[in-house]
N, C-alpha and C positions, 0 to 999 in steps of 0.2 A: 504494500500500500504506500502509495506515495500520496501526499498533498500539495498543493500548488495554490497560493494566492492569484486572482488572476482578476481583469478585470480594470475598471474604474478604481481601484485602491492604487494597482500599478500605474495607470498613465498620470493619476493626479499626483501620487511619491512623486514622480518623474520630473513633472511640471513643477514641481517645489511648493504645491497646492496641500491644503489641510485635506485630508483622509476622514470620511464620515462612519461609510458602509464598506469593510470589507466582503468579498465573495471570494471562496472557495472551492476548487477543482480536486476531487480524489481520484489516480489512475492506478486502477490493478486491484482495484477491491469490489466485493458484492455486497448484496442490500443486508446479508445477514451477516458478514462481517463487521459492517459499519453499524449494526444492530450490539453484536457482540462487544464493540468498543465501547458501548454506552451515549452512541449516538441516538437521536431521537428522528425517528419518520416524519417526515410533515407532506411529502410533492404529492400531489396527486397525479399529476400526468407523466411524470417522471420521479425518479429515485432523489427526494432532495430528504438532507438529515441537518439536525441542529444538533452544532456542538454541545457535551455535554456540562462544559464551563464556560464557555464566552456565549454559548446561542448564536453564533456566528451561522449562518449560511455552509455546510458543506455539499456538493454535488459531483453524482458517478460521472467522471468523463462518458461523454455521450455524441453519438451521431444524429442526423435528426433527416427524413427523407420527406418531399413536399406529397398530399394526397389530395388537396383538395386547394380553388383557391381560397384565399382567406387568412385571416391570423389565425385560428385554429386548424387549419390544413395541413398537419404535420404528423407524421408518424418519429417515433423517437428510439434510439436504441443507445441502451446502455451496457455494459457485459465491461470484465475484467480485462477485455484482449483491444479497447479501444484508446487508443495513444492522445497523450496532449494536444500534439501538434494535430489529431482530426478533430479534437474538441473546440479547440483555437478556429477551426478552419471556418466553424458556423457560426460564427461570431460577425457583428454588423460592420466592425471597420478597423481597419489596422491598428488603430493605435486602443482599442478597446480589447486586443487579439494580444496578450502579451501579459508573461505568466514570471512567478518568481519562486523560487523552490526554496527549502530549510535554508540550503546553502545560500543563499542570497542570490545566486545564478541568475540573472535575468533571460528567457525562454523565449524570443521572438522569430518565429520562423516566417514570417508575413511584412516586416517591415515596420513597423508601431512607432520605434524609437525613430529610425529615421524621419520617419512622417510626422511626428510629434518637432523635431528639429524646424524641418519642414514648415510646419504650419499647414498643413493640408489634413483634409478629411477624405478618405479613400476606404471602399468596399472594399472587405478581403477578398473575396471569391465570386462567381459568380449566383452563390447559393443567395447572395444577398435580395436577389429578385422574386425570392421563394416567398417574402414577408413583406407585406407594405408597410406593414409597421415600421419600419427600418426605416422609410421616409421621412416620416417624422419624426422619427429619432433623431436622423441623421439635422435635420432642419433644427430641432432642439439643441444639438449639439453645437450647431454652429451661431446660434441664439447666445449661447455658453461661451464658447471659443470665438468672441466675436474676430480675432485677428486670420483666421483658418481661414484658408481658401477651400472650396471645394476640387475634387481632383475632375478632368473635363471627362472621362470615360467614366465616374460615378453617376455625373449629372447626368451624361446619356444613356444610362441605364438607366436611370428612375424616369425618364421622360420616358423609356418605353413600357417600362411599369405599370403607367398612367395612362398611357394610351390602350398598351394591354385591357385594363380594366381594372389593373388589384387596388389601386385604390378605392374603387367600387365597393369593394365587399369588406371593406373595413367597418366595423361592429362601433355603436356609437359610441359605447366606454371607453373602447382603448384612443380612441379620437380625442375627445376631452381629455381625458388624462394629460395626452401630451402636448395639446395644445395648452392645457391649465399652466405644468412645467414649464414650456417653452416664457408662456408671457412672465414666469416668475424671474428668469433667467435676465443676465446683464443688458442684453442688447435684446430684447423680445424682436424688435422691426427684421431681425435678420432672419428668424424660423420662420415669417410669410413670402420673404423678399424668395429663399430659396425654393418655398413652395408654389411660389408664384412661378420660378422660372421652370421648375420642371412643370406644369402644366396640373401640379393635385389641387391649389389654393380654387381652382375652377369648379373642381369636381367638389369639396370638402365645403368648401363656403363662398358659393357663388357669389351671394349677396359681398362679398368682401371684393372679392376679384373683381367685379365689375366696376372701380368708387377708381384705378387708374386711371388716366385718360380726362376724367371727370374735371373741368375747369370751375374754380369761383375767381371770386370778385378780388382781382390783385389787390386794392386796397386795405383789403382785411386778409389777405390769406397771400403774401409776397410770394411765396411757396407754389400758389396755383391749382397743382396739383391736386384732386384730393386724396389720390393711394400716397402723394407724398405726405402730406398731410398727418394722414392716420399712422404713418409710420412714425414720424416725428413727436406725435402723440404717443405713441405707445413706449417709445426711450423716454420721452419725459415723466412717463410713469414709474420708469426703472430708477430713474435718477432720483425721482422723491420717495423712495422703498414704497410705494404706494401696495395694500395687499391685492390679493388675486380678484376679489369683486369689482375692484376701481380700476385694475387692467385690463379685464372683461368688461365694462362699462366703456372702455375708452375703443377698447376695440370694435363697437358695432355702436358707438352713438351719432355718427356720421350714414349708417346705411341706403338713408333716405334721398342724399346726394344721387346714387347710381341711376335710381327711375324719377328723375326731374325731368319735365317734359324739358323739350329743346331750344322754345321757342322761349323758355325766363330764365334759362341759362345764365352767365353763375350765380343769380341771384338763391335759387335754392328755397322760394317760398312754400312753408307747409313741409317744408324735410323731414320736424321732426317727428311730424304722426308718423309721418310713411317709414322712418328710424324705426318708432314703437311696432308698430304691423309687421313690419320683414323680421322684426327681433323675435316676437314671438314664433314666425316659424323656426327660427335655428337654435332656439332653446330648446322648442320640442323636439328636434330634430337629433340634436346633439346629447339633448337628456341633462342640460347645465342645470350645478346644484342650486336651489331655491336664491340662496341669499345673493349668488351672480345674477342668476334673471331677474330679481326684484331691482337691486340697484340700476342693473341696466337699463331696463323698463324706466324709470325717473330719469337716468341722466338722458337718454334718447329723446324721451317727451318734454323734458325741460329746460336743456341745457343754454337753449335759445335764450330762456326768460331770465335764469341765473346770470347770464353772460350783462345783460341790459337791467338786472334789478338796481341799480343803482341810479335810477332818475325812477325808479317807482315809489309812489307813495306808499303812505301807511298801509291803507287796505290793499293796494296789490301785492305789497310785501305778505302781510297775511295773511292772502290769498294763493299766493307762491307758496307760504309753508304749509296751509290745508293740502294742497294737491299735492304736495311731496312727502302728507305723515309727519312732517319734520317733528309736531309737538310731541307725538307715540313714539318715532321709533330717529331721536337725537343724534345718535351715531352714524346711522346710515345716512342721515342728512349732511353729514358732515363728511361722510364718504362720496356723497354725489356731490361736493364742495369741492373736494382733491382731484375726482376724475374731471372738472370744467375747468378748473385751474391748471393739468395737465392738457387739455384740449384750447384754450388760449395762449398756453407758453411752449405747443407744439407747431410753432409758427417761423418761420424764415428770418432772423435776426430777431425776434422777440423773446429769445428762449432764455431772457433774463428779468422780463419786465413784470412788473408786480404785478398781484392779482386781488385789489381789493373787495370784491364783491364775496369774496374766502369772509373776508371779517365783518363785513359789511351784515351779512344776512346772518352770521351767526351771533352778532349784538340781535338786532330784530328777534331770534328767536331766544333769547336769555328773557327777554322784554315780552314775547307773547306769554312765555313760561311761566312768568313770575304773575301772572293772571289767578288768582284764587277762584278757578272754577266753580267751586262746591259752593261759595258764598252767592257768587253772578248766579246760578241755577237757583239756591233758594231765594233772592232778590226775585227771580225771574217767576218763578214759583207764585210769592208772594201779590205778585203783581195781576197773577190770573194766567199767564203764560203756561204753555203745554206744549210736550213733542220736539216739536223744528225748531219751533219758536225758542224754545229754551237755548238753542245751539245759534240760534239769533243772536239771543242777549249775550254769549261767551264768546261768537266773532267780534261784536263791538267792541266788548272790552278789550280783548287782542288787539285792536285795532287802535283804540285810543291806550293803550299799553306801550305799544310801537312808537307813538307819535311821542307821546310825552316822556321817550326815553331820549327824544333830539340826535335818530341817526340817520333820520330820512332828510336829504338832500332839501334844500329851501328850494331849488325849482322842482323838484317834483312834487311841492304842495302836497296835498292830503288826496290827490285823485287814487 
């Protein structure tokens, strides 16, 4: 029995990068040897055992042969007589392909090191095409490795991938997954940039692909662009550690752009219903967790009015925080606050200019909050008031709350 560290623990040692998860390779041993060590079962599809002191990840060196297409399409074999270097071989890309023994030996039969020097992202073998998964992994990765070139004969492979079809029959979970990773990742604009160029960003999220090409209004958007746009957006998100709900927010709060008729061109009137409407299918589509589609859902529908709250009066201000929950659900309000302030400093030499309406709308809501509802209701109560009406008398007060906190702008009056 031999063990082999392998994996992401060796390229990121390499890189002089902190080591999170190691993964482990066992060759020349069976499932009841690794039983008899006091190893513990866990794979279902395969022979995977956790160490019986760290819990670490160990696995039977294993071949794996395509059956079907799909990410599940794989038949797997594991047995005592299967060597490293063919465990290495089905591995997604060189510098992932690259193993370290007791001895400290480092094990590259594929090139890893070189290509990590390199700066390139390169398929090991041709098996890479067996998985589409590997697309966006690979796109992930280079979201991670923002200085990595892709290698040109990988690219052309995953173009045929896609044209193939395997993107096709990619299962919604593992999509999210790694679209989720990629936006968390240094550079996220890079995991679309590549999937755009191999031809999946088409197939996966059309709605996105389409916002390319797409012109506004140079005076607001020097940029033009709006695929450039949204990518400049989505590294402004990375830059402010913004969490995954407000990187997903920022990613599809623009979508409305793509079906603007042509003739109001870049003006972009009514974007952001048609933002709201296309989001809901690619939530459903993609199966995104609750607390991403609800923020998205707000920044989409309202990011327009947050952009311009600052000539709003009192009551359109608290009329802005009803529609966004802001008094119920504070945080998230504040999270639709980071992705619009990442959506106006994802702009063409603006990507340093302050974003007052951040502060602006979150005084206005300390100021609605501080409204002693329970009192306004029984006031309201008292008065003969019932139902609506009671939610009547607790908008006014918000409203004259707002005003008499003096953060509403003297030209925007009280409208």
């Amino acid at each position: 029995m031999q063990i082999y560290e392998v994996g992401g623990a060796v390229r990121d040692a390499l890189l002089g990068l902190p080591v999170h998860d190691r993964d482990w390779v066992v060759v020349g041993a069976t499932p009841e040897q690794m039983i008899l060590a006091g190893f513990l079962p866990v794979g279902k599809d395969f022979p995977v055992f956790l160490h019986p002191e760290t819990r670490e990840e160990h696995a039977l060196a294993r071949t794996e042969r395509k059956t079907a297409r799909g990410y599940h399409g794989f038949s797997f074999h594991a047995d005592p007589g299967v060597t490293l270097e063919q465990d290495l071989a089905r591995r997604d890309l060189t510098i992932n392909a690259m193993a370290r023994g007791a001895d400290g030996v480092l094990v590259d039969p594929y090139g890893g090191q070189r290509d990590l020097h390199a700066r390139v992202l390169r398929h090991v073998t041709e098996a890479f095409r067996e998985d589409p998964v590997r697309i966006l992994r690979l796109a992930r990765f280079a979201a991670r490795f923002a200085d990595f070139a892709i290698a040109p004969e990988t690219l052309t492979l995953m173009r045929a991938m896609v044209e193939e079809g395997e993107a096709d029959a990619l299962v919604a979970e593992r999509v999210w997954q790694e679209l989720a990773r990629g936006l968390m990742e240094a550079r996220p604009s890079r995991m679309f940039e590549v999937l755009r160029a191999c031809g999946a960003l088409a197939r996966l999220l059309p709605e996105v692909d389409r916002l390319w090409g797409v012109p506004q209004r140079a005076d607001y958007h020097p940029e033009v662009d709006t695929g450039v746009h949204l990518m400049m957006v989505l590294d402004m998100s990375a830059r402010l550690r913004a969490p995954l709900p407000v990187r997903f927010a920022c990613l599809t709060h623009d979508l409305g752009k793509g079906t603007t008729a042509p003739d109001v061109l870049p003006r972009h009137i009514g974007h952001e219903e048609r933002s709201a409407r296309l989001l809901k299918g690619v939530t459903a589509r993609l199966r995104v967790p609750t607390d991403c589609r609800e923020l998205a859902e707000v920044v989409a529908r309202e990011h327009g009015n947050i952009h311009r709250s600052a000539g709003f009066g009192a009551a359109a201000l608290v009329r802005l925080l009803e529609r966004c929950d802001a008094l119920r659900k504070p945080d998230r309000f504040a999270d639709a606050l980071l992705a619009c302030e990442c959506d106006a400093r994802g702009r063409l030499g603006l990507e340093e200019s302050p974003y007052p309406q951040r502060a602006h709308l979150l005084a206005a809501l300390a100021a609605a909050q501080s409204v002693d509802t329970a009192a306004v209701a029984q006031r309201a109560q008292s008065a003969g008031a019932a139902g609506r009406t009671i939610g009547e008398w607790v908008h006014r007060a918000r409203v004259s709350a707002v005003a008499a906190a003096g953060i509403v702008n003297a030209a925007a009056g009280a409208a």
